[in-house]
N, C-alpha and C positions, 0 to 999 in steps of 0.2 A: 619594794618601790612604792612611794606614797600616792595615792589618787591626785589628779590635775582638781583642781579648782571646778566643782560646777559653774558652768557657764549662765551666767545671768540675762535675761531682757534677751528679745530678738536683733540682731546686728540689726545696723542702720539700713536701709533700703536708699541706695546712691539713686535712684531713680528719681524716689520722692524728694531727696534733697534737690537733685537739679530742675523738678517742676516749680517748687519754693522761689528759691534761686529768681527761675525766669519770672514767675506770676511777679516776685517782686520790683524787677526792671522793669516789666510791662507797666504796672500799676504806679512805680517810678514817673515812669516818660509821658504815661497819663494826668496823676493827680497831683506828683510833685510830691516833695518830704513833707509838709505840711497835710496833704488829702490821706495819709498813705497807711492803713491803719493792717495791723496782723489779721483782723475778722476778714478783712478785702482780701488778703493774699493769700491766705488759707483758701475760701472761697473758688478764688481763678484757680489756685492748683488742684481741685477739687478732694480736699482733708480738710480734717477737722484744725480748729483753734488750738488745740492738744496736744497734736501732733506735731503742729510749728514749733509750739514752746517746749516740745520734748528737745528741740534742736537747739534753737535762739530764745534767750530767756527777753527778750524785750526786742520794742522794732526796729533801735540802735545799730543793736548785734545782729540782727537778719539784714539791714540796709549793708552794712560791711561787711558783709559775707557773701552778698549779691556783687557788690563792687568789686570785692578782691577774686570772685568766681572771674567776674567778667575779664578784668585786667588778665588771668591768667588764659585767658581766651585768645588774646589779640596776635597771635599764632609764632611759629620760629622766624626767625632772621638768622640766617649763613651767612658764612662771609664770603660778599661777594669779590673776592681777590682786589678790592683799591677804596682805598679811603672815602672818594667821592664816589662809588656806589653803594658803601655802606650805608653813610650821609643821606645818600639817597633813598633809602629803603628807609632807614629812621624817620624821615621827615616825614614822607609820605605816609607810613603808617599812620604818624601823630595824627596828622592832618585826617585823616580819610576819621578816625579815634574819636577826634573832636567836631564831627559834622554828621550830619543824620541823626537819627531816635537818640544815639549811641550819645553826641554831641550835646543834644541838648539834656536828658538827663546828666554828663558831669557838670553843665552849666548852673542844672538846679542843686546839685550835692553842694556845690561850690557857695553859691548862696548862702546853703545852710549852713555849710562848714564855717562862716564868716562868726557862727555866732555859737556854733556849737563846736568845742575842744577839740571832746573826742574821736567825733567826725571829722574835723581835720587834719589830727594826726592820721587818721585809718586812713583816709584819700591817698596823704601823704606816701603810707606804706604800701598802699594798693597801687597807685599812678607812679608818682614821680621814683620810687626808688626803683622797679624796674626799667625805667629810660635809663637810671644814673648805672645801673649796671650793664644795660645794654652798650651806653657810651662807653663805659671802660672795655669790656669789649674791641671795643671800634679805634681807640685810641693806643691801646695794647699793640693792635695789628699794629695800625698804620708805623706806628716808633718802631718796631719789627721790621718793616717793608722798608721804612727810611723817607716815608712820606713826610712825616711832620719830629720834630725833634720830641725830647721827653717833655710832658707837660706836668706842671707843680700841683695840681688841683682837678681832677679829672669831673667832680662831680661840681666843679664852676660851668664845666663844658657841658655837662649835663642842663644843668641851667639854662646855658645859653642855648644849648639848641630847642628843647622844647619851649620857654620863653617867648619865642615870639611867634610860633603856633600857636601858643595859646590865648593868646596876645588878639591875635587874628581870627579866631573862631570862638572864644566866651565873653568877647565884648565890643564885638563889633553889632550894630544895631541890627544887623539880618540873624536872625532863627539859626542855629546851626541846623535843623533839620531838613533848612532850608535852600541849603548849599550841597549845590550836586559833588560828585565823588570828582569829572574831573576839571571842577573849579579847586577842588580840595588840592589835588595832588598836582595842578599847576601852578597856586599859591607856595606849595613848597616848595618844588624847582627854583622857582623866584628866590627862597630864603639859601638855596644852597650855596652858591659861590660865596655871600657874603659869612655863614658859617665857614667853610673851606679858610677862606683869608683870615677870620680869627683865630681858629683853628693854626693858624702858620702854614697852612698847606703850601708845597712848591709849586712854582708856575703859577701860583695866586697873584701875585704882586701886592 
């Protein structure tokens, strides 16, 4: 029987990565993509320069890796048995997503992304396509239960629902840091029925 492969380099230390990770949200929500250099984030996580770029080869790649860490943070969603408590949990999320520390760093990525490609698309796969699969989710049910009929374009709906959450907290002139949790999640109440009525929901009118 042939010998396994000598094992190379010490495994990753998942600890170190999620110190990284956070110094680099931290130092995000502080100095913004522009102030935000790998010598700084090394630094807060207290390791070396070395050691970052053992992981992320430039501060591109560590800024969308902090981003897509976070996104995979924003916790489960159940179903809660009816369309408009889905709706409801969606929105809210958004909402709560896009206000506080949390809020105003995607407002600064968003900036950046205006100019930089790459970071665009990576928002893109980090933010928006989990909504657009959580909406299929949600739209799956509901044609299931008989709430709403089959819809042609589910990640239109996706759109629409996060849309004007975002609408409401990255450019509106108040600070999203500035908006307490529940001006957050009653701005989304507000956007529900008229999501629900696009949506074709019954009893909408």
């Amino acid at each position: 029987m042939p010998e396994s492969a000598p094992h190379r380099g010490r495994p990753r230390d998942a600890a170190r990565d999620r110190a990284l990770l956070e110094a680099t949200l931290a130092v995000l929500a502080e100095s913004g993509y522009g102030g935000l250099t790998t010598a700084t984030v090394a630094a807060r996580a207290g390791v070396s320069t070395a050691t970052l770029y053992r992981r992320w080869s430039s501060k591109e790649e560590l800024v969308i890796a902090a981003v897509s860490a976070y996104a995979g943070d924003l916790g489960d969603h159940p179903d809660t048995g009816s369309l408009e408590g889905d709706l409801r949990d969606l929105l809210r999320d958004k909402a709560v997503a896009l206000t506080g520390t949390s809020g105003q760093l995607i407002r600064t990525l968003i900036g950046e992304a205006a100019h930089n490609d790459a970071l665009a698309v990576s928002l893109t796969d980090a933010l928006m396509k989990p909504v657009r699969r959580r909406v299929d989710d949600i739209v799956r049910r509901a044609v299931a239960r008989g709430d709403i009929a089959p819809l042609a374009d589910s990640d239109l709906v996706g759109d629409l629902v996060i849309g004007p959450v975002v609408s409401l907290f990255t450019l509106a002139p108040v600070p999203p840091d500035h908006v307490p949790v529940d001006e957050a999640t009653a701005a989304a109440d507000r956007l529900l029925p008229f999501v629900m009525r696009a949506m074709g929901a019954k009893g909408t009118g």
